[in-house]
N, C-alpha and C positions, 0 to 999 in steps of 0.2 A: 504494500500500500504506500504509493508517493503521494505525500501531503503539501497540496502549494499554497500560496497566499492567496485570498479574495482576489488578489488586484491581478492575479497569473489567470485567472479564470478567463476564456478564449470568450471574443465577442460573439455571441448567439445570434444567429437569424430569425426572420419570422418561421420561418420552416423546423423549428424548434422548440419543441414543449421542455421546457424545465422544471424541474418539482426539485423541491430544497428540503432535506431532512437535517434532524438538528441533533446529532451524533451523543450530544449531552444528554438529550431524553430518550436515545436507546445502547444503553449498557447488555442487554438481554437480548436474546432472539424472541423472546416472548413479549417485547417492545418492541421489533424490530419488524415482525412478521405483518400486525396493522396496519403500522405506521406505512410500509412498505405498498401493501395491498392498498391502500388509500390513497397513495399520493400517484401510487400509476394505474391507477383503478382495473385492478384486479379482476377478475371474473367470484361472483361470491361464494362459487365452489372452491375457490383458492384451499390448498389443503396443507398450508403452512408446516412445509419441511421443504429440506432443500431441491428434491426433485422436482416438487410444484414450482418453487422459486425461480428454478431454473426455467423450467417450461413457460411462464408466465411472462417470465423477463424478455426468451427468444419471442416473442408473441406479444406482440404490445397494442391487441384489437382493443383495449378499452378505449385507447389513448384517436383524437381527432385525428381521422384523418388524412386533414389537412396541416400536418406534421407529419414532417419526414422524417427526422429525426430526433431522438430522446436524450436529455441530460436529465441523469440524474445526480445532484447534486450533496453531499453528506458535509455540514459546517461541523464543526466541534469533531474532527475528525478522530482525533486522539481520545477521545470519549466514546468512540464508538465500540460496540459491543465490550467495552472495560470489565463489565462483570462476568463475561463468559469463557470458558475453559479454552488454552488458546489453540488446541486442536480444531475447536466449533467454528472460532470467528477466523481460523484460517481456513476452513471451508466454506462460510462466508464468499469472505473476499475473492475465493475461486471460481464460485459460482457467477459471482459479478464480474470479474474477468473473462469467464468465459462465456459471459453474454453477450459481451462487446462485440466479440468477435465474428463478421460475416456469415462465417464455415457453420456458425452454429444456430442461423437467427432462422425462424421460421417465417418470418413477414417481408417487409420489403423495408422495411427500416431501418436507420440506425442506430445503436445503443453506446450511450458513453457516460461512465461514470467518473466524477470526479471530490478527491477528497482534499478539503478546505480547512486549513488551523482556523 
């Protein structure tokens, strides 16, 4: 996980939905999993564990359309999942890595996460 300053965050176009999570209020996967589901609006069968996450993530049909591309955005980065075993929140971060990436995305979108001190 490379964490850069607010001000390194890449200019956004309109062809970009942004959702901003606030890494201070999810220490847990059991904060992380809502919060998550909510801010890229989820399907409400979401079946929070990592397999769903991942499918969810490559699959971004909640999200308009008329966005091509996804940021999602984690502030308080160094906060993030702090309370969880660090086996879990490095599978995590895996899964969110490997959403990013083309070879694995199910839609026609693009997906980029970025984590903010």
């Amino acid at each position: 996980m490379k964490i850069i300053e607010k001000s390194k965050l890449p200019a956004f176009g309109a062809d970009t939905f942004i959702s901003h999570l606030d890494g201070a209020k999810i220490g847990t996967l059991r904060a992380f999993y809502p919060r998550i589901s909510k801010a890229l609006h989820f399907p409400d069968h979401f079946g929070k564990n990592m397999d769903a996450l991942f499918d969810c993530l490559c699959d971004l049909q909640g999200v308009d359309i008329k966005f091509k591309k996804t940021a999602l955005v984690i502030n308080n980065a160094a906060l993030f999942l702090s309370k969880e075993k660090v086996d879990k929140k490095a599978a995590v971060l895996q899964v969110l890595e490997d959403a990013t990436q083309a070879d694995n995305r199910y839609d026609e979108f693009s997906f980029a996460v970025f984590f903010v001190q």
